[in-house]
N, CA and C atoms as a LAMMPS dump frame, in Angstrom:
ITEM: TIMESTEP
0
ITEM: NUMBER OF ATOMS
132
ITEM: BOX BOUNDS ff ff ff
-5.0000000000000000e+02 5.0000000000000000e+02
-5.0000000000000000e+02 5.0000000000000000e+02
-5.0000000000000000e+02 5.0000000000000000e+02
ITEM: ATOMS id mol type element x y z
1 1 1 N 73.204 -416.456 -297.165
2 1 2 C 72.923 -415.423 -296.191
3 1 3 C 71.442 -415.501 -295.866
4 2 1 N 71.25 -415.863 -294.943
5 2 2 C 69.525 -415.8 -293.968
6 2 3 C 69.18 -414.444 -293.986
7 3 1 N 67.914 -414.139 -294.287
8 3 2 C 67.472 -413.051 -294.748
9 3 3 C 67.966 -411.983 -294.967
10 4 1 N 68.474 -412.288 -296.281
11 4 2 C 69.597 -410.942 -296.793
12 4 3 C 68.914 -409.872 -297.537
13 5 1 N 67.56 -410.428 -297.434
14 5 2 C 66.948 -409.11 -298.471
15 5 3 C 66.635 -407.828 -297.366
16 6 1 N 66.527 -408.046 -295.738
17 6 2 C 66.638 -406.878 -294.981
18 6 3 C 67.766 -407.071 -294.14
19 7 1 N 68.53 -408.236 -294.466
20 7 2 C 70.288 -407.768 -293.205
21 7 3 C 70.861 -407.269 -294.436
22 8 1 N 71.333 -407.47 -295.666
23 8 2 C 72.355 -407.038 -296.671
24 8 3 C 72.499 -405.535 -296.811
25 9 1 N 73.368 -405.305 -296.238
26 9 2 C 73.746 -403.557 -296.573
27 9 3 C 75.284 -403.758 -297.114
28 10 1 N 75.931 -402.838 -297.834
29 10 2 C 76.966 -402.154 -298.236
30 10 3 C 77.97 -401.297 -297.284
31 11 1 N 78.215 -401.915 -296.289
32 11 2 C 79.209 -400.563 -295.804
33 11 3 C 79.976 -400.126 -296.848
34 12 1 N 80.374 -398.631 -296.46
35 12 2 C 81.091 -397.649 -297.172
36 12 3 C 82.979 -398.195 -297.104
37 13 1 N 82.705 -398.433 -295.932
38 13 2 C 84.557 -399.018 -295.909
39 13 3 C 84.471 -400.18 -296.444
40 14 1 N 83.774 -400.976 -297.035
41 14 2 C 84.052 -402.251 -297.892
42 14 3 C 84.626 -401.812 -299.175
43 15 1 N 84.059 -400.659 -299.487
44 15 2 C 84.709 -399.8 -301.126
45 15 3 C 84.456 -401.119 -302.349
46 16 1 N 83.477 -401.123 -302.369
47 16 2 C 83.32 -401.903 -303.336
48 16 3 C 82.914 -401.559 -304.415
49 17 1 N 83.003 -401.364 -305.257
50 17 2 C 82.537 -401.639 -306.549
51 17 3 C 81.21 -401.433 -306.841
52 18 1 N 80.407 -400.972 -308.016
53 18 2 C 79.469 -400.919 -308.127
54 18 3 C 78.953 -402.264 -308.665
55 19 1 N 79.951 -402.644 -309.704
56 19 2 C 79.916 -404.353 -310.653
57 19 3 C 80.487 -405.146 -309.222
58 20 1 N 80.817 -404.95 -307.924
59 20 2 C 80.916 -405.985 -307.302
60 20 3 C 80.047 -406.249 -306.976
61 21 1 N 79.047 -404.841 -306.049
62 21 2 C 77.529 -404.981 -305.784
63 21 3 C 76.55 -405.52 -306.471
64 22 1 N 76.39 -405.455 -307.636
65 22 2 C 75.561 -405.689 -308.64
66 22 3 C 75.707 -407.665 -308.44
67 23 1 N 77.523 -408.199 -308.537
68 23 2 C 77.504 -408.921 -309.121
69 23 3 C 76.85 -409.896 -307.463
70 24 1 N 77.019 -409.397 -306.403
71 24 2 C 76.537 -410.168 -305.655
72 24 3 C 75.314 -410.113 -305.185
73 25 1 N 74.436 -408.848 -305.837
74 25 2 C 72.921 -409.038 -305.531
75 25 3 C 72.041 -410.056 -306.344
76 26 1 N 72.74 -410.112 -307.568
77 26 2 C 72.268 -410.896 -308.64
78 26 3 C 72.577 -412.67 -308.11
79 27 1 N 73.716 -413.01 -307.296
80 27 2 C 73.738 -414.285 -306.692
81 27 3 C 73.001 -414.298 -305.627
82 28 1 N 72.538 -413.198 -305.223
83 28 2 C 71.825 -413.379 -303.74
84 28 3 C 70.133 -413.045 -303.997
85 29 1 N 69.5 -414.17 -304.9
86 29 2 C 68.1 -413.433 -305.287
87 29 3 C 67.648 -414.536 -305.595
88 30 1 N 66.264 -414.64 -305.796
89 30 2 C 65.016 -415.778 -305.751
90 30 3 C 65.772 -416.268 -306.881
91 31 1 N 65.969 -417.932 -306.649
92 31 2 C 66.554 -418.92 -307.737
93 31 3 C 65.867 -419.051 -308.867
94 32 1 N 65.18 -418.161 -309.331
95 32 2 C 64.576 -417.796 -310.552
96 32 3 C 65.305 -416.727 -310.957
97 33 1 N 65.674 -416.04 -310.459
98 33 2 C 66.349 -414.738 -311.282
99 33 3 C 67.707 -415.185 -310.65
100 34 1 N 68.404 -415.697 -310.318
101 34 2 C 70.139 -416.288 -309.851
102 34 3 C 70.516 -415.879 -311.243
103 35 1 N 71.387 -415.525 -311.322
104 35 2 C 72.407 -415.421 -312.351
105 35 3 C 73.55 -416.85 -312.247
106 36 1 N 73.146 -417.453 -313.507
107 36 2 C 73.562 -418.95 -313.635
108 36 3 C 72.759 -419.713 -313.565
109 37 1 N 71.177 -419.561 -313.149
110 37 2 C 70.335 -420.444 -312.656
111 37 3 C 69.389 -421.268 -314.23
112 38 1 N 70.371 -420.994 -315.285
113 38 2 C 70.032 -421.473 -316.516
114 38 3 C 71.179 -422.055 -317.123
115 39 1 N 72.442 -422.665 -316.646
116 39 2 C 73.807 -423.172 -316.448
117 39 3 C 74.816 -421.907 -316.72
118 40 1 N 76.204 -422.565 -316.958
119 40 2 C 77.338 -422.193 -316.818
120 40 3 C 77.636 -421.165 -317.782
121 41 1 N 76.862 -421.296 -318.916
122 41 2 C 76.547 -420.614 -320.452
123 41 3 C 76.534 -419.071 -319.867
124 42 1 N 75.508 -419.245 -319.581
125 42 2 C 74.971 -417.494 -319.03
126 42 3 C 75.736 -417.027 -318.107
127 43 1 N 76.58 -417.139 -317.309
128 43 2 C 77.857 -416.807 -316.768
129 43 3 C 79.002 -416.219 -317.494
130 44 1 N 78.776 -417.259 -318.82
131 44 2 C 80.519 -417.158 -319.14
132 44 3 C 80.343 -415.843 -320.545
């Protein structure tokens, strides 16, 4: 996503999850803090 740190919003009718939100801000962040960005280990 091209600049998702000011397009990324949450609509309310997506009903998502708080652990969905979480789990896709954490993939969507400087490849230093990526979740996984230290392998498959830290995922699982």
């Amino acid at each position: 996503i091209v600049n998702w740190r000011t397009h990324l919003k949450f609509p309310e009718e997506a009903k998502l999850s708080e652990e969905a939100k979480d789990l896709i801000s954490r993939l969507l962040c400087n490849v230093e803090q990526r979740l996984g960005t230290k392998g498959a280990d830290e995922i699982k």
